[in-house]
Biopython code that builds the backbone (N, CA, C, O; Angstrom):
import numpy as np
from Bio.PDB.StructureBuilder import StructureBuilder

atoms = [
    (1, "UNK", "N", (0.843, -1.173, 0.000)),
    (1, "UNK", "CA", (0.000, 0.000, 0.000)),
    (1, "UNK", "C", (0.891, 1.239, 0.000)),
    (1, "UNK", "O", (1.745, 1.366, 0.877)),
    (2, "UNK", "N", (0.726, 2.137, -0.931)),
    (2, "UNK", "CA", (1.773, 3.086, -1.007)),
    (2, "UNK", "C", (1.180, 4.570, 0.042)),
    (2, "UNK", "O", (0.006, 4.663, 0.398)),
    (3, "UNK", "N", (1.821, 5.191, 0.254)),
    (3, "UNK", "CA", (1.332, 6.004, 1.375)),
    (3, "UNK", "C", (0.764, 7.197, 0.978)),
    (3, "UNK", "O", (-0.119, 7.725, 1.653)),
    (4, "UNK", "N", (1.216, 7.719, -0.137)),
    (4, "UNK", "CA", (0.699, 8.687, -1.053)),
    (4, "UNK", "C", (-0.844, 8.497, -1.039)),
    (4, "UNK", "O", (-1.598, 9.393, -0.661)),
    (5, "UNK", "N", (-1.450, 6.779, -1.649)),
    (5, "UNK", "CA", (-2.594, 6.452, -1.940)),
    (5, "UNK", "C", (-3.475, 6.436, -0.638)),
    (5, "UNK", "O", (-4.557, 6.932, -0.322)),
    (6, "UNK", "N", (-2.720, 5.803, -0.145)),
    (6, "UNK", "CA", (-3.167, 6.446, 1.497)),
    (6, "UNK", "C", (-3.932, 7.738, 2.082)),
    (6, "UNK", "O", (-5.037, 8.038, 2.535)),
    (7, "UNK", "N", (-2.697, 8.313, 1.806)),
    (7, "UNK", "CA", (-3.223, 9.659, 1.846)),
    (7, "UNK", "C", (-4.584, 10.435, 1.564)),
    (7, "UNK", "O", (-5.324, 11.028, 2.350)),
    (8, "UNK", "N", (-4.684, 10.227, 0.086)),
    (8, "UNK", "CA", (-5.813, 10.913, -0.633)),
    (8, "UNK", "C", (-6.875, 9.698, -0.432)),
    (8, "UNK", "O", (-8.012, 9.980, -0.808)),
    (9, "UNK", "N", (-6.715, 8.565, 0.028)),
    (9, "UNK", "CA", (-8.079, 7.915, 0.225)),
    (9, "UNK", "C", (-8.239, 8.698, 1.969)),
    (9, "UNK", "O", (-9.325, 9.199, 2.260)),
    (10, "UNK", "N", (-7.354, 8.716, 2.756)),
    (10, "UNK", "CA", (-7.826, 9.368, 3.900)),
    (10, "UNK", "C", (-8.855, 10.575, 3.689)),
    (10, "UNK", "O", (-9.919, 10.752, 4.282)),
    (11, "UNK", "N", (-8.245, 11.390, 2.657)),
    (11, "UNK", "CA", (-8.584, 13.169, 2.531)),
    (11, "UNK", "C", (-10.308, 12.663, 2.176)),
    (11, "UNK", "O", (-11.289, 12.908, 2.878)),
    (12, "UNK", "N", (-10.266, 11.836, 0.760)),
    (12, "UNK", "CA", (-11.627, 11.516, 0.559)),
    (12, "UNK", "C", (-12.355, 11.032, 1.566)),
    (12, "UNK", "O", (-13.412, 11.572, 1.893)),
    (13, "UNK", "N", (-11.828, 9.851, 2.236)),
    (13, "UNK", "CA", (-13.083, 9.403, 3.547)),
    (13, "UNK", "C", (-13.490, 10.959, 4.526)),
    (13, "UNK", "O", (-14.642, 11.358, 4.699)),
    (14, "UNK", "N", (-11.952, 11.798, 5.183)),
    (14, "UNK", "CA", (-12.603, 12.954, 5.609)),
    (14, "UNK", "C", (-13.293, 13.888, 5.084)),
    (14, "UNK", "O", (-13.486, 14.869, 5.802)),
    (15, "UNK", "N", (-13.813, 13.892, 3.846)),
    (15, "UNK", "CA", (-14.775, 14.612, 3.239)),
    (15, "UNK", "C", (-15.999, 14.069, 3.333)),
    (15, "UNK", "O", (-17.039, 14.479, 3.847)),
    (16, "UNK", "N", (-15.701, 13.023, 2.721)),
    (16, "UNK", "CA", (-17.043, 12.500, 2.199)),
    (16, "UNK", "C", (-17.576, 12.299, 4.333)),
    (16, "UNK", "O", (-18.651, 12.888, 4.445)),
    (17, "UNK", "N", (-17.324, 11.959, 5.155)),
    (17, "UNK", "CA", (-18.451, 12.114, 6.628)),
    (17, "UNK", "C", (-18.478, 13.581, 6.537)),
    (17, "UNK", "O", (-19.604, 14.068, 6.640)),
    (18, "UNK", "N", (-17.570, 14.343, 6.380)),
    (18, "UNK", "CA", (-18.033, 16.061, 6.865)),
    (18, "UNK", "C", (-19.349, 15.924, 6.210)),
    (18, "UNK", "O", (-20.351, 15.747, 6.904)),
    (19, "UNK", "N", (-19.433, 16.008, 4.666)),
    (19, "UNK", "CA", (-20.786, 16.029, 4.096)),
    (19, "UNK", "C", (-21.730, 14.919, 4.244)),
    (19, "UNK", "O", (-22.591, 14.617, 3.418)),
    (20, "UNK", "N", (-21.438, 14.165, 5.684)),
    (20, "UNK", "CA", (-22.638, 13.309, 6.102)),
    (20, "UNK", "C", (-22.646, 11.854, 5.019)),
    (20, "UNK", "O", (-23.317, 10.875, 5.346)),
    (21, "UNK", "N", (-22.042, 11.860, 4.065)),
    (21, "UNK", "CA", (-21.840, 10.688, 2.693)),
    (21, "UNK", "C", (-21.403, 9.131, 3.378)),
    (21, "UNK", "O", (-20.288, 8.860, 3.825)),
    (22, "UNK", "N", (-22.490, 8.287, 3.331)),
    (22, "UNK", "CA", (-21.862, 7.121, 3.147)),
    (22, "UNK", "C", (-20.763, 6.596, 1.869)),
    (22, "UNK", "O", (-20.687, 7.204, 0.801)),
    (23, "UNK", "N", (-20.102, 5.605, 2.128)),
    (23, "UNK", "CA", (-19.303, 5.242, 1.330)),
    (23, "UNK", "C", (-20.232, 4.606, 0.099)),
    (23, "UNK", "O", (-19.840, 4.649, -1.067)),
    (24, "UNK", "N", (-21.729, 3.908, 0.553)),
    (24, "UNK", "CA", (-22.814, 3.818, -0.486)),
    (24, "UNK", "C", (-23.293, 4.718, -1.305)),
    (24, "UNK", "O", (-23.320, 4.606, -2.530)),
    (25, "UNK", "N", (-23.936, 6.226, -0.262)),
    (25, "UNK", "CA", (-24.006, 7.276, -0.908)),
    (25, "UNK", "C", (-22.799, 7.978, -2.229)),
    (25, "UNK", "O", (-23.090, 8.163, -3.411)),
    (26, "UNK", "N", (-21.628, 8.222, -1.658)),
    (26, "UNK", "CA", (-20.933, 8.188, -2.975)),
    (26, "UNK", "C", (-20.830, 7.726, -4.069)),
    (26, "UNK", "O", (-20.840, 8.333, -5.139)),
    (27, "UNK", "N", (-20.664, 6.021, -3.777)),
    (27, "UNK", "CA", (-20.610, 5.446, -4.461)),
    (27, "UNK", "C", (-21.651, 5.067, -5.896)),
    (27, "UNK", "O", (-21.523, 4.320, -6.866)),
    (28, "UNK", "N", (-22.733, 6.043, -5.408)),
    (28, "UNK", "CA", (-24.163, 6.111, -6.042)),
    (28, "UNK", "C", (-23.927, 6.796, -7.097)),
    (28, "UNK", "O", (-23.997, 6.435, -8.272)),
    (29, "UNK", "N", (-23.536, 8.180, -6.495)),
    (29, "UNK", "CA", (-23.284, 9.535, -7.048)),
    (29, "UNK", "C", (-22.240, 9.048, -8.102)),
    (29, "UNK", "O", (-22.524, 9.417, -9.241)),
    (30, "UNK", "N", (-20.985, 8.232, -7.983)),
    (30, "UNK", "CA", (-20.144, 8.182, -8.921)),
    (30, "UNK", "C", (-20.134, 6.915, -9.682)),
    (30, "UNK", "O", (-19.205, 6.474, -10.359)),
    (31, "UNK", "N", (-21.520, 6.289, -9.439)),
    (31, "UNK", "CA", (-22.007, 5.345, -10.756)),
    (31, "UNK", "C", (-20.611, 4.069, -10.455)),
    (31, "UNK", "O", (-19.891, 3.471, -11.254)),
    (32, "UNK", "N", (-20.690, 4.040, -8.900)),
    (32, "UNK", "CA", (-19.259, 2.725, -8.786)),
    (32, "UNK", "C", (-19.955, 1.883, -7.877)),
    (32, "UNK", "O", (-21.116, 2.053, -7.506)),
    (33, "UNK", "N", (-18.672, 0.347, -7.304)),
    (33, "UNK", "CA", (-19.780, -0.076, -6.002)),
    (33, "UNK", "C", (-18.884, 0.783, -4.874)),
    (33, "UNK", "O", (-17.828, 1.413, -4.821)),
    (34, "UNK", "N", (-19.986, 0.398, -4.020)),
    (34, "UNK", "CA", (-19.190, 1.187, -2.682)),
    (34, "UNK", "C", (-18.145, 0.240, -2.179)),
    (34, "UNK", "O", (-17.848, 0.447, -1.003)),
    (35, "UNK", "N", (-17.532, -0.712, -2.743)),
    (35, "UNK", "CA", (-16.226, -1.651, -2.388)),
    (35, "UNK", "C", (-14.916, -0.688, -3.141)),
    (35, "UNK", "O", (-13.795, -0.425, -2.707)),
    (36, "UNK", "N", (-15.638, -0.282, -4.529)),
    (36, "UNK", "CA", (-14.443, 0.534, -4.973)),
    (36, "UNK", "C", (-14.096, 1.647, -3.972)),
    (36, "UNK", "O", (-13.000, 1.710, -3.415)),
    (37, "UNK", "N", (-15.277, 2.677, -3.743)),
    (37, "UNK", "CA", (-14.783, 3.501, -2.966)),
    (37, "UNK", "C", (-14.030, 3.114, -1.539)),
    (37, "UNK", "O", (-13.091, 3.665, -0.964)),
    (38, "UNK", "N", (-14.623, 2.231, -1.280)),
    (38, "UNK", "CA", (-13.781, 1.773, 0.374)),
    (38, "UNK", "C", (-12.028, 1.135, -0.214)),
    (38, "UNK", "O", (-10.984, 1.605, 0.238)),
    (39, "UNK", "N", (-12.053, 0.603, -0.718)),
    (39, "UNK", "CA", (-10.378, 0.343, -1.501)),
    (39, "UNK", "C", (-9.288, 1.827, -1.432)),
    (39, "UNK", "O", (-8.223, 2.066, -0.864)),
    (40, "UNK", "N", (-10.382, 2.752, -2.500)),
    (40, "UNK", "CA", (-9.682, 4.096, -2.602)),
    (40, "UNK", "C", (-9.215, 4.312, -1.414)),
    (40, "UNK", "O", (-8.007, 4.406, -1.200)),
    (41, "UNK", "N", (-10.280, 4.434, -0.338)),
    (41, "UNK", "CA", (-10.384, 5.062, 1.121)),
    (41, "UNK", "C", (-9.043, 4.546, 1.910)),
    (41, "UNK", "O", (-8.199, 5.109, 2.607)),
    (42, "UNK", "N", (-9.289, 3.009, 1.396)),
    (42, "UNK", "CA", (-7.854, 2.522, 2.286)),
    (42, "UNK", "C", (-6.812, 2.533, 1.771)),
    (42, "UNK", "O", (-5.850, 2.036, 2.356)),
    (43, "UNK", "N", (-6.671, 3.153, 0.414)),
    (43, "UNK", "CA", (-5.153, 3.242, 0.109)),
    (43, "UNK", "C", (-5.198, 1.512, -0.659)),
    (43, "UNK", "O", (-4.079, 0.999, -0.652)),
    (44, "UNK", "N", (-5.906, 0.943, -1.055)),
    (44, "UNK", "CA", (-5.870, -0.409, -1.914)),
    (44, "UNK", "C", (-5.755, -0.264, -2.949)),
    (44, "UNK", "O", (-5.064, -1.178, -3.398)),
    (45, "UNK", "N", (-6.136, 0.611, -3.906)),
    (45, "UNK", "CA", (-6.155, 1.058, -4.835)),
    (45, "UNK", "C", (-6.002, 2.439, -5.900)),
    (45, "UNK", "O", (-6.777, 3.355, -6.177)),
    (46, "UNK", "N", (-5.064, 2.209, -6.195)),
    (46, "UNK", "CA", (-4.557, 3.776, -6.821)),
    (46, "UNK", "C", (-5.840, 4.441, -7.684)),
    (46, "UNK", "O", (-6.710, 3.702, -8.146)),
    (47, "UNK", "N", (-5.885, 5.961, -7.870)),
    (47, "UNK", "CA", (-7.254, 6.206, -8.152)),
    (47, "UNK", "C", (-6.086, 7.462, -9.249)),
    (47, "UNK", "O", (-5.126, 8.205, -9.047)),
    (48, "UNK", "N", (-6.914, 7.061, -10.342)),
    (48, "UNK", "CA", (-5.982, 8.045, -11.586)),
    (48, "UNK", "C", (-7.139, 9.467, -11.070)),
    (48, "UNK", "O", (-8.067, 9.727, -10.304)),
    (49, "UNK", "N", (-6.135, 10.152, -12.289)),
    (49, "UNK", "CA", (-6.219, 12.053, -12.099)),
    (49, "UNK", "C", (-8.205, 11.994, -12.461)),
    (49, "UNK", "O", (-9.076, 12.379, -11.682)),
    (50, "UNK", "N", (-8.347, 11.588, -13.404)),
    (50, "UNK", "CA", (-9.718, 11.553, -13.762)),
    (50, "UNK", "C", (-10.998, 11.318, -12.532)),
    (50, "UNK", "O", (-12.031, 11.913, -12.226)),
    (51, "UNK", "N", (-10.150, 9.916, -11.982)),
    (51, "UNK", "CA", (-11.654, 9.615, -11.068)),
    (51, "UNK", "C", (-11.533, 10.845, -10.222)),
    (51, "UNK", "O", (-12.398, 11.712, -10.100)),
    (52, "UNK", "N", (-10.140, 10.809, -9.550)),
    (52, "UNK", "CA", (-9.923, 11.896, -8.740)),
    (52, "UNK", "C", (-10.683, 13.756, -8.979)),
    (52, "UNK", "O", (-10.897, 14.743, -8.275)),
    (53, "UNK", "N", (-10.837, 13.365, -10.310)),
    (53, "UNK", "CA", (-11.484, 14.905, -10.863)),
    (53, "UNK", "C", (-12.878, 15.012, -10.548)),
    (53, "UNK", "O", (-13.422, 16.054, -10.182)),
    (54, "UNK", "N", (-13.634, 13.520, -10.756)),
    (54, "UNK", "CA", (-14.787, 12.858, -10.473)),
    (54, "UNK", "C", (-15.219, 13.458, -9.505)),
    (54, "UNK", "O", (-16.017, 14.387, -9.379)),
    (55, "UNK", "N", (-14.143, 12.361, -8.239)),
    (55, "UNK", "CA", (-14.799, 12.412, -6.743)),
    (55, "UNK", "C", (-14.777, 14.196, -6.252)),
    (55, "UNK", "O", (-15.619, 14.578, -5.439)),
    (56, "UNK", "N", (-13.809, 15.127, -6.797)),
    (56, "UNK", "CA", (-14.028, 16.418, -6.588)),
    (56, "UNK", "C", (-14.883, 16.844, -7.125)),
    (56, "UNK", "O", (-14.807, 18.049, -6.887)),
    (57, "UNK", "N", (-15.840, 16.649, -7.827)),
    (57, "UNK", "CA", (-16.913, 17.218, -8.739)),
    (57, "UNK", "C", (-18.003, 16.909, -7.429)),
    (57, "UNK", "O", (-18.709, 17.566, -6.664)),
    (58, "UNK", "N", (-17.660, 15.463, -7.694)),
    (58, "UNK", "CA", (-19.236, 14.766, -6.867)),
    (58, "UNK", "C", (-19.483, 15.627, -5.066)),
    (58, "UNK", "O", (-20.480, 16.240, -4.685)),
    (59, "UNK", "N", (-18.325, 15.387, -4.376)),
    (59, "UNK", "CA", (-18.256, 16.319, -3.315)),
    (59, "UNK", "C", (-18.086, 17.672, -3.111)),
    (59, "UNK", "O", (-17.767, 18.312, -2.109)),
    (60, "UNK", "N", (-18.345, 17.975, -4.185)),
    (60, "UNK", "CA", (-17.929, 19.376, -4.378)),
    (60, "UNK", "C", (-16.749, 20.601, -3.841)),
    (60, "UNK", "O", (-16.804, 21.754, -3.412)),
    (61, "UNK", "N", (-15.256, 19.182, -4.278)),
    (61, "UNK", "CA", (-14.272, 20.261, -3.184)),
    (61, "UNK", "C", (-13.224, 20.752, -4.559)),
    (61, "UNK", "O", (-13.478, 20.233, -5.646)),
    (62, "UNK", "N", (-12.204, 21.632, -4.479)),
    (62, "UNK", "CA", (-11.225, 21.916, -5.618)),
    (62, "UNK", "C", (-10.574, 20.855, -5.180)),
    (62, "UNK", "O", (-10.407, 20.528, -4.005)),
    (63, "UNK", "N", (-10.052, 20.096, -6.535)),
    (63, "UNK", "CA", (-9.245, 18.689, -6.503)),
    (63, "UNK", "C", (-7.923, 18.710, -5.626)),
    (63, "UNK", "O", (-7.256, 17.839, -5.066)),
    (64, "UNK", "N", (-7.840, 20.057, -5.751)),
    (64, "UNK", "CA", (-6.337, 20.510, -5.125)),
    (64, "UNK", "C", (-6.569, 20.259, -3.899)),
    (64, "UNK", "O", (-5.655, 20.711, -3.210)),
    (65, "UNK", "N", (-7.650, 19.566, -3.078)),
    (65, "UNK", "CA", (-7.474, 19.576, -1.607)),
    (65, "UNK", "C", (-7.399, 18.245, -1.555)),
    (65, "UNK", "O", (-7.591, 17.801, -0.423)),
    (66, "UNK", "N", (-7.096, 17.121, -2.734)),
    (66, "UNK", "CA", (-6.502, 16.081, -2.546)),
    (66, "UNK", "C", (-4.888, 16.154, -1.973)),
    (66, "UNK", "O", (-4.325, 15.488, -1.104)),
    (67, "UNK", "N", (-4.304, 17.477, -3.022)),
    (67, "UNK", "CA", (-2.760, 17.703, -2.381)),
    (67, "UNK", "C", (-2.539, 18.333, -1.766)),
    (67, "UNK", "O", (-2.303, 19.412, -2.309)),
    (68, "UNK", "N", (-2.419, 18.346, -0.450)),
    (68, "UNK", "CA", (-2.047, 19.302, 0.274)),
    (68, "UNK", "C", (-0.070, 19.340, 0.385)),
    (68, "UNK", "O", (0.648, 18.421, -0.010)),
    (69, "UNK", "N", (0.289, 20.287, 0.843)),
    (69, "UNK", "CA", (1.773, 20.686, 0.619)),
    (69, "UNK", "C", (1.926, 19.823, 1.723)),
    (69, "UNK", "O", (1.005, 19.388, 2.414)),
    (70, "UNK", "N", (3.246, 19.571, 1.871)),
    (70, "UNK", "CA", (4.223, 18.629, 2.935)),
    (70, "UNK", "C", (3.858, 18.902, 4.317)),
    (70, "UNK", "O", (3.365, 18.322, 5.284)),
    (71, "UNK", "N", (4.528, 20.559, 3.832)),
    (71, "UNK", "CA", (4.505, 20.889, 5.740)),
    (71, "UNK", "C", (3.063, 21.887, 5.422)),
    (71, "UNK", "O", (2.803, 22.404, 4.335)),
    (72, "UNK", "N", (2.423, 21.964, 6.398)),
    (72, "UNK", "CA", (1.070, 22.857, 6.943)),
    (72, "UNK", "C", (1.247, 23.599, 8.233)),
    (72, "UNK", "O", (0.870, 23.108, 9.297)),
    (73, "UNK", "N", (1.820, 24.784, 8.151)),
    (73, "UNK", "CA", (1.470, 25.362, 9.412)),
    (73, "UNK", "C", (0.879, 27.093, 9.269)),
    (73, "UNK", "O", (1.142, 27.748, 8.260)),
    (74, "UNK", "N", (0.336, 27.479, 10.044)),
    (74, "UNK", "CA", (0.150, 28.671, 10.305)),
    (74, "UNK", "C", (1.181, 29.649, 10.412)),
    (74, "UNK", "O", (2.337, 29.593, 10.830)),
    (75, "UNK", "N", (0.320, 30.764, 9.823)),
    (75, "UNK", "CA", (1.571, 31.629, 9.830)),
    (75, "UNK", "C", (2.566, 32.389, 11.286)),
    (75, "UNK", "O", (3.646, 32.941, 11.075)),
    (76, "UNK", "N", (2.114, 32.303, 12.331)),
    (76, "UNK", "CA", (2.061, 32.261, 13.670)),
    (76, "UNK", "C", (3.107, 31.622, 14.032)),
    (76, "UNK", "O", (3.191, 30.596, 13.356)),
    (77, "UNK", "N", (4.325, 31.763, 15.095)),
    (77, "UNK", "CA", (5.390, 31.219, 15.683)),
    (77, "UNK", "C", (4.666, 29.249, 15.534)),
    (77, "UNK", "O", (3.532, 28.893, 15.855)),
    (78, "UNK", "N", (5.619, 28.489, 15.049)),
    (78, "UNK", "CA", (5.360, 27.180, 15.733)),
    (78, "UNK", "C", (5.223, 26.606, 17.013)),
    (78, "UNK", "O", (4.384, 25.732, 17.231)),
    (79, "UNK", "N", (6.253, 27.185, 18.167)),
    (79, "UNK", "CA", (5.755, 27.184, 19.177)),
    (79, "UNK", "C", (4.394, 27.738, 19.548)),
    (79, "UNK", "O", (4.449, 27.902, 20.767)),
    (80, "UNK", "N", (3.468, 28.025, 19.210)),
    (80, "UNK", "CA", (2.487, 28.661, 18.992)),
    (80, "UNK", "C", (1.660, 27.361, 19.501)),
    (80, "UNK", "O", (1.359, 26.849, 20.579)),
    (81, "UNK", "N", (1.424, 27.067, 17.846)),
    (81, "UNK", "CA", (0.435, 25.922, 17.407)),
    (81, "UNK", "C", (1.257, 24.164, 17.172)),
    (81, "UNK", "O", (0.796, 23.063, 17.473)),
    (82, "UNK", "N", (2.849, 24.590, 16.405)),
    (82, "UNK", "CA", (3.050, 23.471, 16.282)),
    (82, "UNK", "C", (1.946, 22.904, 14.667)),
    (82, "UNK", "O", (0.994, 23.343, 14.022)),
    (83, "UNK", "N", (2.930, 21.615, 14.662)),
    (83, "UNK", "CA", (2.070, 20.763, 13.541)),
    (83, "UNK", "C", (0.727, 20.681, 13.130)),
    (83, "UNK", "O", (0.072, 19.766, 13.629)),
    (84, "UNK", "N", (0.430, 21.082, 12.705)),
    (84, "UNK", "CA", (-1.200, 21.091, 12.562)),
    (84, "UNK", "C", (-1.880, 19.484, 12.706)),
    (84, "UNK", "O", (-1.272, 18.702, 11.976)),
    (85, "UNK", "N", (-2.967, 18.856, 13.463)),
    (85, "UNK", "CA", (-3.485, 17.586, 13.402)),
    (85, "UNK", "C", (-4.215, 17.200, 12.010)),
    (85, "UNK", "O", (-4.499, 18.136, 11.262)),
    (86, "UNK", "N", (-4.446, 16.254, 11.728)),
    (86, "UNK", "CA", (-5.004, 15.942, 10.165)),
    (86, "UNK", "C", (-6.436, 16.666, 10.286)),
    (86, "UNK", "O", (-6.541, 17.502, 9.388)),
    (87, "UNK", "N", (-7.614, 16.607, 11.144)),
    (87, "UNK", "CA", (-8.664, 17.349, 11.440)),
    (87, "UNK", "C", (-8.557, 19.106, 11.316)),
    (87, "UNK", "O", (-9.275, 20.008, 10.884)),
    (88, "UNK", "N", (-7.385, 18.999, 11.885)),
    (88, "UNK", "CA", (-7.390, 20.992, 12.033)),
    (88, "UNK", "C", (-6.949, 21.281, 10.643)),
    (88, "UNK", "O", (-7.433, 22.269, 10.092)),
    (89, "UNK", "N", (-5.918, 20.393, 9.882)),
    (89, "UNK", "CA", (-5.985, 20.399, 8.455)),
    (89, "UNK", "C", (-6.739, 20.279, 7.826)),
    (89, "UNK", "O", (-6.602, 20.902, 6.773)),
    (90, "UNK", "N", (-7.701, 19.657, 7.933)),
    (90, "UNK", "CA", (-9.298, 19.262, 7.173)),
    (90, "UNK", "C", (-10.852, 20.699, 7.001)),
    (90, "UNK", "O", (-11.720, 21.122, 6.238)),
    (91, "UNK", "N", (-10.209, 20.880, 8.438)),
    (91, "UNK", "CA", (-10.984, 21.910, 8.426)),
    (91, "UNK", "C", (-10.638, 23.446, 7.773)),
    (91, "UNK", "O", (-11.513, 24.200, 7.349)),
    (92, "UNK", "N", (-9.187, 23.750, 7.779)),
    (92, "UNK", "CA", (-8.257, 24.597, 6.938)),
    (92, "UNK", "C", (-9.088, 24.695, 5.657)),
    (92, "UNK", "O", (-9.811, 25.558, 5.160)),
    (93, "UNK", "N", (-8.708, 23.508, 5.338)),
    (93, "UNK", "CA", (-8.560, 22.949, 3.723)),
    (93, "UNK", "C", (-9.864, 23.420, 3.206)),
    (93, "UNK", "O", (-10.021, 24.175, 2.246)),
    (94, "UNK", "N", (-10.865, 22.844, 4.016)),
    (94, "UNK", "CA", (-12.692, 22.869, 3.924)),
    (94, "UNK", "C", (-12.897, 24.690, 3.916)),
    (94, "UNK", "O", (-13.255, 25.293, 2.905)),
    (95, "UNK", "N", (-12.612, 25.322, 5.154)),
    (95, "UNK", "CA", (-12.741, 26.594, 4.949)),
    (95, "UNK", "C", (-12.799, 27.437, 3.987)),
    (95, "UNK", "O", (-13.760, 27.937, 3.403)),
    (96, "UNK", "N", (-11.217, 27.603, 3.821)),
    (96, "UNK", "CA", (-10.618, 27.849, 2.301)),
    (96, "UNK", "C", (-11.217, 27.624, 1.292)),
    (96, "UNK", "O", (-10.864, 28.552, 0.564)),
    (97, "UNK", "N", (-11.917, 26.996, 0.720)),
    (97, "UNK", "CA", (-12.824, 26.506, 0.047)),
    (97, "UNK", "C", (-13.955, 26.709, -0.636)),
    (97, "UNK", "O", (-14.458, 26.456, -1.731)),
    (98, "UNK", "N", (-14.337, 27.593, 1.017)),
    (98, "UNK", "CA", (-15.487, 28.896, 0.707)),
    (98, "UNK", "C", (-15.457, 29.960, -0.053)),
    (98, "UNK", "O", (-14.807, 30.898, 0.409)),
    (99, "UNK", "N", (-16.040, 30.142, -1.247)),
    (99, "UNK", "CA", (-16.168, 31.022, -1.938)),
    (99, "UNK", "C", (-17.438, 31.898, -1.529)),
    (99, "UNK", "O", (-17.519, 32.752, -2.412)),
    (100, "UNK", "N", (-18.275, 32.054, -0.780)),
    (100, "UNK", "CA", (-18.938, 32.916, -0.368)),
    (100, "UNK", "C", (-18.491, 33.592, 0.648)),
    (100, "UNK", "O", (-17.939, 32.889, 1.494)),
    (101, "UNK", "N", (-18.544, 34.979, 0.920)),
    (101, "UNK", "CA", (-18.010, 35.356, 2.210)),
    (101, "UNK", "C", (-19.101, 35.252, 3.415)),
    (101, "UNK", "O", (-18.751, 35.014, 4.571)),
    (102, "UNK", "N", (-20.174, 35.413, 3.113)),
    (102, "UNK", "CA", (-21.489, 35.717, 3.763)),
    (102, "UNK", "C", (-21.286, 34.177, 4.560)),
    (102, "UNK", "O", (-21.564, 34.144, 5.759)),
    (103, "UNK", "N", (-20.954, 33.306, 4.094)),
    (103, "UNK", "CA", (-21.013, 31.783, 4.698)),
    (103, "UNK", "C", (-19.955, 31.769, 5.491)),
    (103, "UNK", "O", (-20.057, 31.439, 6.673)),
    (104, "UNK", "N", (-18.605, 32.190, 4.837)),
    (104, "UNK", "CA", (-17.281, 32.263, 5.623)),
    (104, "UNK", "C", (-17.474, 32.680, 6.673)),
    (104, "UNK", "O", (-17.208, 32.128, 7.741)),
    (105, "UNK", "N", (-18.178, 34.157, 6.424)),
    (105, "UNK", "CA", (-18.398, 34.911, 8.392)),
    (105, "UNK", "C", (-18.917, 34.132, 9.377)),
    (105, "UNK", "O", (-18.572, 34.026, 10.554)),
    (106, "UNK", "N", (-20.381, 33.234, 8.346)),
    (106, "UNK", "CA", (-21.050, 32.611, 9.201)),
    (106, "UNK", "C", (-20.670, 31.555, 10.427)),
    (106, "UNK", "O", (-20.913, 31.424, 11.627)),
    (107, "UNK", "N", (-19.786, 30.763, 9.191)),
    (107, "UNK", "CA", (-18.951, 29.713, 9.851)),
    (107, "UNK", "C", (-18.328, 30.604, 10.918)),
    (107, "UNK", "O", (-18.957, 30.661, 11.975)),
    (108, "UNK", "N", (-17.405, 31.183, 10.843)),
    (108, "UNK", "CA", (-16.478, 32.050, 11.948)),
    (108, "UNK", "C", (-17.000, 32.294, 12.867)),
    (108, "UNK", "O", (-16.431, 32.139, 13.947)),
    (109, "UNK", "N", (-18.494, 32.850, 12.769)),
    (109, "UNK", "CA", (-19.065, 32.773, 14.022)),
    (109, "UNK", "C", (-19.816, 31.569, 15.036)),
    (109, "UNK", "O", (-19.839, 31.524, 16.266)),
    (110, "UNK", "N", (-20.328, 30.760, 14.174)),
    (110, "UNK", "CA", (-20.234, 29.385, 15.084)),
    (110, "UNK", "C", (-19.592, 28.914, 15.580)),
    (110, "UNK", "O", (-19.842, 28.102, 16.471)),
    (111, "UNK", "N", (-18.278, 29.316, 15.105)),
    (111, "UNK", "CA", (-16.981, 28.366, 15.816)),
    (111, "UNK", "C", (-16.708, 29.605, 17.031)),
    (111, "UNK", "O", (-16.545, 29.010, 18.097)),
    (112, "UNK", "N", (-16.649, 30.445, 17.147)),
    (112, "UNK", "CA", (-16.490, 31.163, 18.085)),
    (112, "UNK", "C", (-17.589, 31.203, 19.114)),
    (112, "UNK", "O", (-17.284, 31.370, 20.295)),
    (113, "UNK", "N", (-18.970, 31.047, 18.715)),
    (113, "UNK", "CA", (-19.932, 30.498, 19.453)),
    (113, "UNK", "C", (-19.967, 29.518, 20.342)),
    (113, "UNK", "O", (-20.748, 29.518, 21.294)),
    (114, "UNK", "N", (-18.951, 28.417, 20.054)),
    (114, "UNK", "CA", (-18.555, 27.124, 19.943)),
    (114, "UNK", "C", (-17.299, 27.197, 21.252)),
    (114, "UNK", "O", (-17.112, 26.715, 22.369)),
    (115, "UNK", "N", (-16.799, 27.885, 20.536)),
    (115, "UNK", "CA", (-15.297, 27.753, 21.593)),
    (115, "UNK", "C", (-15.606, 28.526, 22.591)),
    (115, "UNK", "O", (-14.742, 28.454, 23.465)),
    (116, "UNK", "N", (-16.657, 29.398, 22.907)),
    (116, "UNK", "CA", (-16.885, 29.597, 23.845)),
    (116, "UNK", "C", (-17.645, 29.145, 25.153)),
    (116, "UNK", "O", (-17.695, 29.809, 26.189)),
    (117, "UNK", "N", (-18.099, 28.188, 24.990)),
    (117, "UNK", "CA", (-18.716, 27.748, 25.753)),
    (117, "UNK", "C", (-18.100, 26.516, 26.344)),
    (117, "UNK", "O", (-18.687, 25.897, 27.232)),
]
sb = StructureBuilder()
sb.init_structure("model")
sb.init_model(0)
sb.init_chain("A")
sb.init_seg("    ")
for serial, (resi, resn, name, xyz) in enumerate(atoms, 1):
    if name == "N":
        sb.init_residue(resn, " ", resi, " ")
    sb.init_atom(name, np.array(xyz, "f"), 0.0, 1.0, " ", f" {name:<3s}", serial, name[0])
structure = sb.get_structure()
């Protein structure tokens, strides 16, 4: 299992629960069985540029959040924050993402809603 493939089947499984998606549900959407998608997920099976263009269509993320860069950190001292966790990366990635601002604020304020309590 190569780790790369790994990787981007991880990124896909953490998408596809944010948007609530069974591995069936996808698998619907992209006209596959849901064994293929669980393979991808585990890194069993290499997934060319195409499907990969697919599964970004179907979930609606830019493909580019299959690659994320090596290192991820904030712009902020490392002693700070340190390494970012794969989740706090997920959620980065997801943010970013937002092309509405009206939603962006929104989000910002739930999470601050959130952390406050």
């Amino acid at each position: 299992m190569k780790r790369e493939s790994k990787n981007v089947g991880q990124i896909i499984k953490e998408i596809r629960n944010t948007k609530g998606l069974t591995q069936m549900d996808l698998a619907e959407m992209m006209g596959m069985s849901y064994q293929q998608i669980q393979k991808y997920e585990k890194g069993v099976d290499n997934i060319s540029v195409e499907r990969l263009k697919q599964i970004a269509k179907v979930l609606d993320v830019p493909v580019t959040l299959f690659f994320p860069p090596d290192k991820e950190m904030v712009a902020e001292s490392p002693a700070v924050y340190g390494k970012m966790a794969d989740d706090e990366l997920l959620l980065l990635r997801l943010y970013r993402s937002i092309k509405d601002k009206k939603i962006k604020n929104a989000v910002l304020e739930f999470l601050k809603t959130m952390a406050a309590r």
